[in-house]
C-alpha positions in Angstrom: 0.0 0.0 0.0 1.4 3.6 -0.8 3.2 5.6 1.9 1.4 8.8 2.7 4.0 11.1 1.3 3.2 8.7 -1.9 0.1 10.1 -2.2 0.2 13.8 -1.4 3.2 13.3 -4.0 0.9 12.1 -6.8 -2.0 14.5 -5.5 0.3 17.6 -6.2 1.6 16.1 -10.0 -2.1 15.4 -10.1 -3.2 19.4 -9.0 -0.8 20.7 -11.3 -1.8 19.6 -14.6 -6.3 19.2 -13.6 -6.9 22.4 -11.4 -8.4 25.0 -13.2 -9.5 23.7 -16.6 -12.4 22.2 -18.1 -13.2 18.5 -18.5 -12.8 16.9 -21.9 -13.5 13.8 -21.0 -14.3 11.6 -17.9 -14.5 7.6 -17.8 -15.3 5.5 -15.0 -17.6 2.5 -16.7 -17.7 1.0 -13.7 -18.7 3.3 -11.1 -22.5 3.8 -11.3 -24.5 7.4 -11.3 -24.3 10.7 -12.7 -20.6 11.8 -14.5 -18.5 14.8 -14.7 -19.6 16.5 -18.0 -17.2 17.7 -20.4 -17.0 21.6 -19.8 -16.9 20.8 -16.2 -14.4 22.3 -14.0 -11.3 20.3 -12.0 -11.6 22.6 -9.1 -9.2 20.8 -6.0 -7.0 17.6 -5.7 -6.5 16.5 -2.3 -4.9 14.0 -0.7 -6.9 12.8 3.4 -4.3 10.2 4.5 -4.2 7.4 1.7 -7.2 8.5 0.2 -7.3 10.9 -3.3 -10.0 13.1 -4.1 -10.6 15.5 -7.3 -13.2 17.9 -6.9 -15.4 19.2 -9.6 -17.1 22.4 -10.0 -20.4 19.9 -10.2 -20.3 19.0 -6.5 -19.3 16.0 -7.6 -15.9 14.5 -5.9 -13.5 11.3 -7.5 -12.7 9.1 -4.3 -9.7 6.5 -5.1 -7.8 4.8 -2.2 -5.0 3.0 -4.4 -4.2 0.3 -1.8 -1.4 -2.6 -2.7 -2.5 -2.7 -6.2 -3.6 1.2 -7.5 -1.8 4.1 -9.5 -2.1 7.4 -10.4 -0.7 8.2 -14.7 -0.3 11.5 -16.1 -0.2 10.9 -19.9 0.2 13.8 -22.7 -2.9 13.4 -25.0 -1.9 10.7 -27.7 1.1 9.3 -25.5 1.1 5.7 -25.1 -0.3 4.5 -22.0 2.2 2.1 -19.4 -0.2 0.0 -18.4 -3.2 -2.0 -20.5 -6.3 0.0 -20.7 -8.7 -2.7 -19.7 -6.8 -2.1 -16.0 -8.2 1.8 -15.7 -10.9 2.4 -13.5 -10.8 5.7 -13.8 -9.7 8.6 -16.5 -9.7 12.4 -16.3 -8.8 15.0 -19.1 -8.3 18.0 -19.7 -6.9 20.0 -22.4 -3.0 19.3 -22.2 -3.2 16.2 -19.9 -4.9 12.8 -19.1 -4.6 11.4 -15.6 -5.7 7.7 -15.4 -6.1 5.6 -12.5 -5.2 1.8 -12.7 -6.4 -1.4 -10.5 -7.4 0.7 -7.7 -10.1 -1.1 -5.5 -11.8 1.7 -4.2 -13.1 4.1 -7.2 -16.5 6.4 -6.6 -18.5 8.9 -7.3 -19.7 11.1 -4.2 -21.0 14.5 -2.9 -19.7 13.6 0.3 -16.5 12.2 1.3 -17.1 9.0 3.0 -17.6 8.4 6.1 -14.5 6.5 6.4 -12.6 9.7 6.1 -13.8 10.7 9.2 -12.4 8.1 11.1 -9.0 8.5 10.0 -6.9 10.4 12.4 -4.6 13.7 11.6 -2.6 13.3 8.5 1.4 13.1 9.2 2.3 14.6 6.1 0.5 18.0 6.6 2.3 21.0 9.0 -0.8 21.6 11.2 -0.9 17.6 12.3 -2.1 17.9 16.0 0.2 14.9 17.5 -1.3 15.6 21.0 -4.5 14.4 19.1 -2.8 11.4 18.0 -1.8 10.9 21.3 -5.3 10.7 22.9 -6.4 8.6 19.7 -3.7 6.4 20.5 -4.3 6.6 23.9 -8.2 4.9 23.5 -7.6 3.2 20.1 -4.9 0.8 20.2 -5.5 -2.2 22.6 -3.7 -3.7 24.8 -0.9 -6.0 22.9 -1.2 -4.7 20.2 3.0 -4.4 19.0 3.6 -0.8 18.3 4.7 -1.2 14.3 0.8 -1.9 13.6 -0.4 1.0 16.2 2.1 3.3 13.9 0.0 1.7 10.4 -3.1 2.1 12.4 -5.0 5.3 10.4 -7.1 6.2 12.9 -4.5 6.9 15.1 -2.5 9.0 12.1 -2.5 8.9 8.7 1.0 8.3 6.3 2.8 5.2 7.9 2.9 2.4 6.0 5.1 -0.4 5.8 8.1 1.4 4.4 8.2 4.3 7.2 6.4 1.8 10.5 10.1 0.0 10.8 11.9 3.3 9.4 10.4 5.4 12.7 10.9 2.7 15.0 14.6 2.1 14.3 15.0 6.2 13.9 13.9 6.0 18.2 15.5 2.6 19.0 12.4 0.8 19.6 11.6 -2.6 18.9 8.3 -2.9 16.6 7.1 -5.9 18.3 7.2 -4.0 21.7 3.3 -3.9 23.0 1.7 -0.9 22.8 1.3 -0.7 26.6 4.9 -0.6 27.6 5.5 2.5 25.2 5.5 5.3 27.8 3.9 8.7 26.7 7.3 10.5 25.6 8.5 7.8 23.2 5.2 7.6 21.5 5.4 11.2 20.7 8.6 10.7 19.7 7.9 7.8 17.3 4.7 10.4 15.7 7.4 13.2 15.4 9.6 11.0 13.8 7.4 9.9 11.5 5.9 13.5 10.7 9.6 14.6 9.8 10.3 11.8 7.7 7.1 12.0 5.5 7.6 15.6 5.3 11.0 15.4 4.2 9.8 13.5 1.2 7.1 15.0 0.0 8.0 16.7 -3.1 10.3 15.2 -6.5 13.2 12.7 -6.0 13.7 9.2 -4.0 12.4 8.4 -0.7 15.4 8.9 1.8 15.1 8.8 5.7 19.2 9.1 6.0 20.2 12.5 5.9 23.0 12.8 3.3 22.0 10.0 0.9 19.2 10.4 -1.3 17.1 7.0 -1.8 18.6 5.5 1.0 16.9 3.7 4.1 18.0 2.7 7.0 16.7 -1.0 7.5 13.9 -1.6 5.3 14.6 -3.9 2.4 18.2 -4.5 4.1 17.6 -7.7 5.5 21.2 -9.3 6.5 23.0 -6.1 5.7 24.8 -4.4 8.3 23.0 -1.4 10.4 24.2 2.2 9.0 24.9 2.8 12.9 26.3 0.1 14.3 27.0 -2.7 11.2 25.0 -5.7 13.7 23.1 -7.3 10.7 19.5 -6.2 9.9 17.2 -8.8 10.4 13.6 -9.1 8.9 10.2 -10.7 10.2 6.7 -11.0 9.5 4.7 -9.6 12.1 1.1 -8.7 13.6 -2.1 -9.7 12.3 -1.6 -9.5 8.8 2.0 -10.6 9.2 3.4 -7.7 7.3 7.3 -7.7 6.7 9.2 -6.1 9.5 12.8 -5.4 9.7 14.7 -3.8 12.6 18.4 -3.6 14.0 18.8 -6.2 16.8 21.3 -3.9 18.8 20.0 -0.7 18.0 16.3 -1.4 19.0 16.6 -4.5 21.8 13.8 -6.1 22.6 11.7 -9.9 22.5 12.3 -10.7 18.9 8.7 -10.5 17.1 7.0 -13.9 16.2 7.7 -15.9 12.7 11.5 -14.9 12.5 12.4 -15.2 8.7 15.6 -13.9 6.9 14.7 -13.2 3.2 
């Protein structure tokens, strides 16, 4: 599933080229009710944690949430698309540009947001995130157990983390990921949301995803299972963890701690 700073990424490219001009054309064959019209105008693109929305001077509002398997294009008119066109579930154009969305799940037409978006809690990747918010929604969402890595994926708490950043923030503040949520005092959770607010931040704009200052595109243990920490050169080591046993990697000396459950090393 896309990182948050994915998403406010592609929402700017996405603002850029659709804000302020008229509709040529609009496709979605298999979301049901009234269309955009040509003539219509692209009036906002947002990003609300993983969620995209394109507003319409209509009243109308494009909801896509890309999860593991959705995308965002931006195509010239004419220009040969990347991806088959049986896969888009969603096409917007306007005069110099074409934006397509591929294989997302979640594609609809609405006046209102969902309700879902009212559940999620303050987006990390925005400058006015209340963290002492987070904090209380952390506070009386996450239960008991629950290893902090999935309270840090956990939306309703904050929006942004995914996989990429949960093991990032936790080896950025030396904790363990599989530590449960209740012996996380108050300080180092704010730390872990602080940590992961700078790090999305930092990446929101053109260029790879770093979260090691100094080297662009660089991360400090994600996807470097066996190689040596940056810090202290103990190997990285990699596991599958919580409910949905998502792929977890930490740095056994830097973040000590009960090794999570289902230990792998691929």
């Amino acid at each position: 599933m896309p990182e948050g700073d994915t998403i406010h990424n592609t929402a700017e490219r996405l603002r850029r080229a659709l804000v302020g001009r008229p509709l040529v054309r609009f496709e979605a064959t298999r979301v049901p009710g009234r269309h955009p019209q040509p003539g219509t105008a692209v009036v906002a693109v947002e990003a609300r944690g993983k969620h995209l929305l394109i507003d319409f001077s209509d009243g109308l509002t494009l909801q896509t949430h890309l999860r593991m398997t959705g995308s965002w294009h931006l195509y010239r008119p004419g220009e040969r698309w990347r991806k088959p066109a049986h896969l888009a579930r969603a096409l917007v154009e306007v005069d110099e540009w074409v934006a397509v969305c591929f294989s997302a799940p979640l594609v609809r037409l609405v006046v209102e947001p969902g309700p879902e978006l009212g559940r999620l809690g303050p987006d990390l990747c925005r400058a006015d995130a209340d963290l002492d918010r987070c904090l209380r929604r952390l506070a009386g969402l996450a239960e008991p157990g629950t290893e902090i890595a999935d309270v840090l994926l956990d939306q309703r708490i904050a929006c942004g983390v995914g996989n990429v950043y949960k093991s990032e923030v936790c080896f950025v503040c030396g904790v363990h990921p599989s530590t449960p949520v209740e012996q996380v005092d108050i300080a180092t959770r704010r730390r872990l949301l602080e940590a992961a607010a700078r790090l999305l931040r930092a990446n929101l704009g053109p260029g790879p995803r770093s979260t090691v200052p100094g080297r662009p595109g660089a991360l400090a243990v994600y996807g470097r299972a066996r190689q040596p920490c940056r810090r202290c050169a103990a190997p990285v080591r990699l596991a599958r963890t919580g409910p949905q046993a998502r792929v977890t990697y930490w740095c056994p000396t830097c973040q000590p701690g009960l090794p999570p459950k289902r230990e792998g090393g691929g």
